[in-house]
N, C-alpha and C positions, 0 to 999 in steps of 0.2 A: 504493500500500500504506500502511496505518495506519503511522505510526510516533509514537516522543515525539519531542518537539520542547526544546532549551534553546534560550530567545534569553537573551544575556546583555548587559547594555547598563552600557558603561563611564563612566567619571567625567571632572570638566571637563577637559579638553587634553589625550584621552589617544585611543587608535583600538582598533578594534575586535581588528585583528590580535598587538596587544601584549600582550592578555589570551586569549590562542588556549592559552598555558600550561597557563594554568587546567585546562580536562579532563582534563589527564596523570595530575591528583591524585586521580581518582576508580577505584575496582577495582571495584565491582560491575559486573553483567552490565545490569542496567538504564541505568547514565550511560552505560557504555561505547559502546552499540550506541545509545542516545539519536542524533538528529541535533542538532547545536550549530548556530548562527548568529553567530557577531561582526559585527556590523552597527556602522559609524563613527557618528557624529553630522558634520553638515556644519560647516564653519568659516565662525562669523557675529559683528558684532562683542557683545563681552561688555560689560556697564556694569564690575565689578567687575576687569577688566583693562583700565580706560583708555577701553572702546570698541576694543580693537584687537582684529582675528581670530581667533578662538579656536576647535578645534573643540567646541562643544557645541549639544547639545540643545535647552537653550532656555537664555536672558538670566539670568542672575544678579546681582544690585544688589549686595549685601554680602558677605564672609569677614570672620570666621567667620559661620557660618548659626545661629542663634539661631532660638529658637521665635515670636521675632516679627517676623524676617527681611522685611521689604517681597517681595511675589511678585507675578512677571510672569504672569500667569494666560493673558493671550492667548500668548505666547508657548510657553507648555508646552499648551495645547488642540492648538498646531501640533504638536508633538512628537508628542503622543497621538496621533494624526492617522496619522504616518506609521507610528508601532508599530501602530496597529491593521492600516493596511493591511498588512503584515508578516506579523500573524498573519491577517487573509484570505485572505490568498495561500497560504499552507500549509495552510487549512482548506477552501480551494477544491478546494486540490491532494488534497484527502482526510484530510488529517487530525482526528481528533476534538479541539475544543477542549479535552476536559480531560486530553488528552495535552500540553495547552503550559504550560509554565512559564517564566515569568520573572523572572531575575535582575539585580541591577542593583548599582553598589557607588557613593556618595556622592551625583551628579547621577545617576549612573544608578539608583540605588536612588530617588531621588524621583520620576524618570519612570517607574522598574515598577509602582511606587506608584500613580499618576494613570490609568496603560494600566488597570492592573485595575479600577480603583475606578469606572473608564468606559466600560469595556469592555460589549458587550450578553448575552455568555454566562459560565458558569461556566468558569475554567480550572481546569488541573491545583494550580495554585501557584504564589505569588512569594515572592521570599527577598531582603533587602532589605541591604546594608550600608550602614552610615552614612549612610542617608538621610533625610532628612525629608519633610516634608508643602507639596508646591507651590503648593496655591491654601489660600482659606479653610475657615471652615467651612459655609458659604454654599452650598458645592458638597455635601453630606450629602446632598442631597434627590435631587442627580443621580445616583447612585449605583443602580442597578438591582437588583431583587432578584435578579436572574443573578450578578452581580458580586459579592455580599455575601457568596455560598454560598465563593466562592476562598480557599481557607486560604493565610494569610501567617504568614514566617518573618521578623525582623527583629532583625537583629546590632548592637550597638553600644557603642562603646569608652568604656568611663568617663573615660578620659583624649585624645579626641578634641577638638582644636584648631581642628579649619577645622569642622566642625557638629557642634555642641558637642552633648555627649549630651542635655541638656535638650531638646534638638530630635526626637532619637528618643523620647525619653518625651512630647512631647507628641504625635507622629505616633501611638503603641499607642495611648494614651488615644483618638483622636478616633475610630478606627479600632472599639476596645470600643462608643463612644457610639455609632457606626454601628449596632451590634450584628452586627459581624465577628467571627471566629477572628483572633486575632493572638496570637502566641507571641513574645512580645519578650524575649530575653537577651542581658544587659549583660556586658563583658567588662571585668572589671574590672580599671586600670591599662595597656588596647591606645589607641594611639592610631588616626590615621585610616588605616588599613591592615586588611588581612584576614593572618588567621593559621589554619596548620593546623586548630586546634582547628574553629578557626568550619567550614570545609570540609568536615570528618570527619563533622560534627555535620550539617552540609545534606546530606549524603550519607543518613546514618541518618532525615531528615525526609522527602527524596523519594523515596527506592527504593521504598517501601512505597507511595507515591500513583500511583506509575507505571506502566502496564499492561507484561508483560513482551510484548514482541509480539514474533512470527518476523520 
């Protein structure tokens, strides 16, 4: 049976189960009846913690993430990689992609980032906290006209310390140059966290994009 889909994809050292929360905070009939996915990231070593184990997604060289940050580009193509297969799986299983959205919040927000931007079909939506932009701008060209169509929602704190808001503003910007939909608002004075507001606010962006399905 058709249904929506939220995959939500968490930030460095942190697991899929910890942000399971999250759903509780939404009332409409759309997220409600939505299926979630918390899917972990494996634990590999990080440059930016020493080299020791960490779970994440892909390698991180620096904190703070700065908009000229060094990026591990093979490294996040693997990531991409396994989020696609994620969403095959469920698109296999019947689902229509632009019943998928994904969310992501700091590293997870830069891998929903990379999933969508290379992804082969239109999804529902991605919604982006505190994330940035993983590869260069090198990669615009790889970008699919399937992929272009995905309207993106991106959150970010004017007072954010580990990716500094400069980094979300360059992320909307490349994103415009793409000639994407991106809806970038700044929160002025949050730091690297998510707050109600922002959640209320993703609630009011996606029930509307979302098919009500039985």
């Amino acid at each position: 049976m058709a249904r929506n889909l939220i995959l939500w994809l968490h930030g460095l050292d942190d697991s899929g189960p910890a942000n399971q929360h999250i759903q509780n905070h939404f009332t409409s009939t759309e997220l409600k009846n939505a299926r979630w996915s918390f899917p972990s990231a494996p634990s590999i070593p990080v440059t930016c913690n020493y080299g020791q184990l960490t779970p994440s997604w892909f390698d991180i060289h620096e904190i703070p993430i700065t908009s000229d940050s060094p990026k591990n580009e093979s490294s996040v193509l693997k990531a991409v990689q396994n989020v696609h297969a994620m969403i095959d799986k469920e698109v296999a299983a019947g689902t229509n992609p632009n019943n998928v959205f994904i969310c992501g919040e700091s590293q997870g927000g830069a891998l929903t980032l990379a999933s969508i931007l290379l992804y082969s079909k239109t999804l529902g939506g991605g919604v982006i906290f505190s994330g940035w932009v993983p590869f260069n701008s090198s990669f615009i060209p790889r970008i699919t006209p399937e992929a272009k169509k995905t309207p993106i929602l991106w959150f970010h704190g004017t007072a954010d310390r580990t990716v500094l808001f400069e980094a979300g503003q360059a992320g909307s910007s490349l994103l415009e140059q793409a000639g994407m939909s991106c809806e970038f608002k700044p929160f002025p004075d949050l730091g690297h966290s998510i707050n109600n507001e922002e959640l209320q606010y993703l609630e009011s962006w996606m029930k509307p994009r979302m098919s009500l399905l039985e």
